[in-house]
N, C-alpha and C positions, 0 to 999 in steps of 0.2 A: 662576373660572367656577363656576357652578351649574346644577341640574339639566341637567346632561347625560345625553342619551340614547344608543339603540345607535350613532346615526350620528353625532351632534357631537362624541363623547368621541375621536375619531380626529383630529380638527385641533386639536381642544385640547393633547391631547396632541404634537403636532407641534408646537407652538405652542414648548412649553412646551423644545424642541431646540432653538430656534431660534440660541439664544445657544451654540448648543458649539462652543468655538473650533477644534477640528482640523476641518476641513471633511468630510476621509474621513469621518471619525465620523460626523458628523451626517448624513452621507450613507447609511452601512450602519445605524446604530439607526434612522433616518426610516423606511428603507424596510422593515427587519424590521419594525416598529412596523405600517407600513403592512398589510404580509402577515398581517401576524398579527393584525389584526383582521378583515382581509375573511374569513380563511379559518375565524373564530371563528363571522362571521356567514354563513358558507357552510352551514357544516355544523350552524347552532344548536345550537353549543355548550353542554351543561350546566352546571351549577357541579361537576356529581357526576364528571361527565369530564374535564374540568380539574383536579380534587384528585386524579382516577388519572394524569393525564399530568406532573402535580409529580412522586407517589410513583415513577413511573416512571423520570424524570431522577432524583430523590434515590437510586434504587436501581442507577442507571447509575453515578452517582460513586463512590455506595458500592462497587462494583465492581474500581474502578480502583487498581492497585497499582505498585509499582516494575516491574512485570515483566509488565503489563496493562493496556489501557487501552480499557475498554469504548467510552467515547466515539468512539476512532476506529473500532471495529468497528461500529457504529451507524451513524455516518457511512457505514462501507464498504456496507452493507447498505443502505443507504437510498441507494444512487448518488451520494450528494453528493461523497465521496471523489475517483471518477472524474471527476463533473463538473467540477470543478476545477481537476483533472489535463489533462482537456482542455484547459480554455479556456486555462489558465497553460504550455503544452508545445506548441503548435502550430508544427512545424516542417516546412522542407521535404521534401518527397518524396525517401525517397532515406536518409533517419536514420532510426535507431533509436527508435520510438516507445515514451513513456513509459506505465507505468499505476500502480497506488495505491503508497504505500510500505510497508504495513501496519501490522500492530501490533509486529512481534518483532525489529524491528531493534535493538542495542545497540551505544550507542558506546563506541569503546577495544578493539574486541575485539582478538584477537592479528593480528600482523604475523605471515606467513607465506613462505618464499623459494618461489621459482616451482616447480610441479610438486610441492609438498608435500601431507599427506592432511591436510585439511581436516575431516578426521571427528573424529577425534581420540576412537573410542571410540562413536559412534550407529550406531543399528540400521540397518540395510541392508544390499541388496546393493553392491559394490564398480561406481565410475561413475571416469572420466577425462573432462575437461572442456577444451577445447582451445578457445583466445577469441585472436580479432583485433581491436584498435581503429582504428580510423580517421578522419579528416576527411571531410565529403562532398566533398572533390575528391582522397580517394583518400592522402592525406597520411599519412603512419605518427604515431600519435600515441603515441609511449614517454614511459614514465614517469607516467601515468597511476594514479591511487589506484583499489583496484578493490572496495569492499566486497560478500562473499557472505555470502549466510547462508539455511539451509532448513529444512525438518521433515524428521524420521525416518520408516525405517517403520511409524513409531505411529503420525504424524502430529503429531506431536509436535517445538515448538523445545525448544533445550536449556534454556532461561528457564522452559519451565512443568515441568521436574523437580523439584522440593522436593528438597533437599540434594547438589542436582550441584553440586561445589567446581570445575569448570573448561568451558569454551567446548567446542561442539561443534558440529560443520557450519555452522561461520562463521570468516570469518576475511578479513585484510585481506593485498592483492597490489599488486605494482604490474607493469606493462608493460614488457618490456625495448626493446631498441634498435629493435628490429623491429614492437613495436606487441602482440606475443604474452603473452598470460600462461597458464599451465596450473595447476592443481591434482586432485586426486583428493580424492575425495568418497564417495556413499552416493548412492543410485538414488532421482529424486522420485517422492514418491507421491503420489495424490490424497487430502485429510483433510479435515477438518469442521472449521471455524472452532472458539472456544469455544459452545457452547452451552447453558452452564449457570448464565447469567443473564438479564440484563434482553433482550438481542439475540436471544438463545434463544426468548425465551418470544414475544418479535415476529414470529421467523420462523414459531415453531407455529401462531402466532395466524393469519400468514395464509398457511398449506400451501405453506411454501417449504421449499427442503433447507438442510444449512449445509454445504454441500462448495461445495471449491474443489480444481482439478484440477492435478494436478501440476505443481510450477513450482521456480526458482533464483529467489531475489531478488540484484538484482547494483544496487550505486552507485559508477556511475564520474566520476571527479574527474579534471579538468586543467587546466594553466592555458590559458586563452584561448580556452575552450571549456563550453559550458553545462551543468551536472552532471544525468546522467542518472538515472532513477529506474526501474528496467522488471524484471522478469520475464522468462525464458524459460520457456515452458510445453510439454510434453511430449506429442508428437503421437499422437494414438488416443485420448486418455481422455478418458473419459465423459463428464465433468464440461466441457468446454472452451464447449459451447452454453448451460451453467446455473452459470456461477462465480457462487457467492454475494454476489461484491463486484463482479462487473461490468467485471472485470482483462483479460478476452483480447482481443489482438490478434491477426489473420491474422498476422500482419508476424512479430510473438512467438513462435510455433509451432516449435518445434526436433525435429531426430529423434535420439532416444535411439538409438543402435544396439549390437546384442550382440554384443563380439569372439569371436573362437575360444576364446580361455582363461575368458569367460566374465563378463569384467568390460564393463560399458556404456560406450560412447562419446559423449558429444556434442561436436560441432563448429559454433561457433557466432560469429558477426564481427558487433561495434557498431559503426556510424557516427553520430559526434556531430556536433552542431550550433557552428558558433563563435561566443563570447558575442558580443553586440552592444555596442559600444561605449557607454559614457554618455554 
C-alpha cells in the first residue's frame, strides 16, 4: 500500500496481522495497534513527544536490574498492575482478596520452622504475626507454602541494600496440621516506592506522592486451591486512601496491636479459593 494517511495506516496495518498464526496474538497486538493509534490521534501527537515517550521506555529498561524492575513499578503506578489483578482474581465473597505482587519478591528465599524471626537483622520494632488458612467452606487447609517478605523501617527491602550477604524480613513457612503458621518479624511501616528514576519523574510530573502504606506481602500455595497474591496493610496509616500502586483493600486492613512487653501483634486468617478444575 501507498500513500497512506492518518486514518488508512490503521487497517493497513491490521492488515498486514492478519496472517499471525496464534490467534491470542493477533488478538492482543490488533488491538494494542488499534489503541495506540486512536490515542496517537486523540491527543495530536508530536513527532517531538513520541522521541520523549521512546527516551522514556529506553530509560525505564535502562532501569531494570536483578533486584529492580522499573517496568513493573510503572505498571503499578499507572493502575494497570491492579487492573489485572482484578479481572484475573475474581472470587467468591467470603476469600481473601488479591492485590499487586510488587516489585521485591525473590524466589528461593530461606525456609523457615514455624514461629521463627524472620527479620533476621532489619530495622524495626519487634512484631509477632499469627495466620489461619482456610477453604471458604471453613476447611483447615495444612501444609500450605506461605511466602513473606516486607520493608524495614527505612522502608527499605533487604534486595535494595548494596552488599547485604543474606535475606532479611522474608522468608518461606508452611502451615501445620491445624491450618496455623506463626513467625516474628519487624513492625510495617509506610515508605516511598523507588523514586529515583523514570516512575519518579512521572509521579513529579503529575503531583502525585510515591508512598505506599504499610503492609506484609504474603503468597500462599496449596494444592487444590488457587495461589493467592495479597498484602495485609496496617490499619490507621495515612497512606491507605492514596497507595501509590492502587493495592488496598477494606477486606486487607489488619490491626497491628501493642503487647504489654512491648512487641506488636497482628492476627490475621486467609480464605482460599479452590482451583477450578480443567
Amino acid at each position: 500500500m501507498r500513500n497512506l494517511d492518518h486514518d488508512s495506516i490503521t487497517p493497513a496495518v491490521l492488515a498486514r496481522l492478519a496472517d499471525t498464526p496464534d490467534p491470542r496474538a493477533r488478538e492482543i497486538v490488533g488491538s494494542l495497534v488499534r489503541h495506540l493509534h486512536d490515542f496517537a490521534r486523540e491527543v495530536k501527537l508530536t513527532e517531538a513527544e513520541w522521541l520523549r515517550g521512546i527516551q522514556y521506555l529506553t530509560a525505564t529498561g535502562q532501569k531494570c536490574d536483578d533486584t529492580r524492575q522499573e517496568f513493573i513499578l510503572l505498571s503499578d503506578v499507572l493502575g494497570l498492575s491492579m487492573l489485572t489483578v482484578c479481572m484475573n482474581n475474581q472470587k467468591p465473597p467470603g476469600c481473601t482478596e488479591s492485590t499487586v505482587f510488587g516489585p521485591f519478591h525473590v524466589d528461593g528465599a530461606p525456609h523457615f520452622e514455624d514461629g521463627a524471626d524472620l527479620a533476621n537483622g532489619a530495622k524495626g520494632e519487634p512484631c509477632e504475626v499469627s495466620c489461619t488458612i482456610r477453604g471458604l467452606g471453613g476447611e483447615v487447609v495444612a501444609g500450605a507454602t506461605v511466602d513473606v517478605w516486607q520493608a524495614d523501617a527505612e522502608g527499605h527491602y533487604d534486595v535494595q541494600y548494596a552488599g547485604l550477604d543474606h535475606p532479611q524480613a522474608r522468608g518461606v513457612l508452611r502451615s501445620d496440621a491445624q491450618g496455623r503458621f506463626r513467625f516474628r518479624s519487624v513492625l510495617g511501616e509506610a515508605y516511598p516506592i523507588p523514586d529515583d528514576g523514570p516512575v519518579g519523574e512521572l509521579l513529579r510530573a503529575t503531583g502525585r506522592h510515591s508512598w505506599r502504606p504499610a503492609h506484609l506481602h504474603f503468597m500462599i500455595q496449596a494444592p487444590g486451591y488457587e495461589t493467592l497474591v495479597t498484602h495485609v496493610f496496617r490499619k490507621g496509616d495515612q497512606y491507605l486512601d492514596s497507595d501509590a500502586v492502587f493495592g488496598v483493600r477494606e477486606s486487607l486492613i489488619g490491626e497491628w496491636v501493642r503487647q504489654p512487653d512491648g512487641v506488636w501483634r497482628l492476627d490475621f486468617d486467609f480464605v482460599l479459593h479452590r482451583a477450578q478444575a480443567a
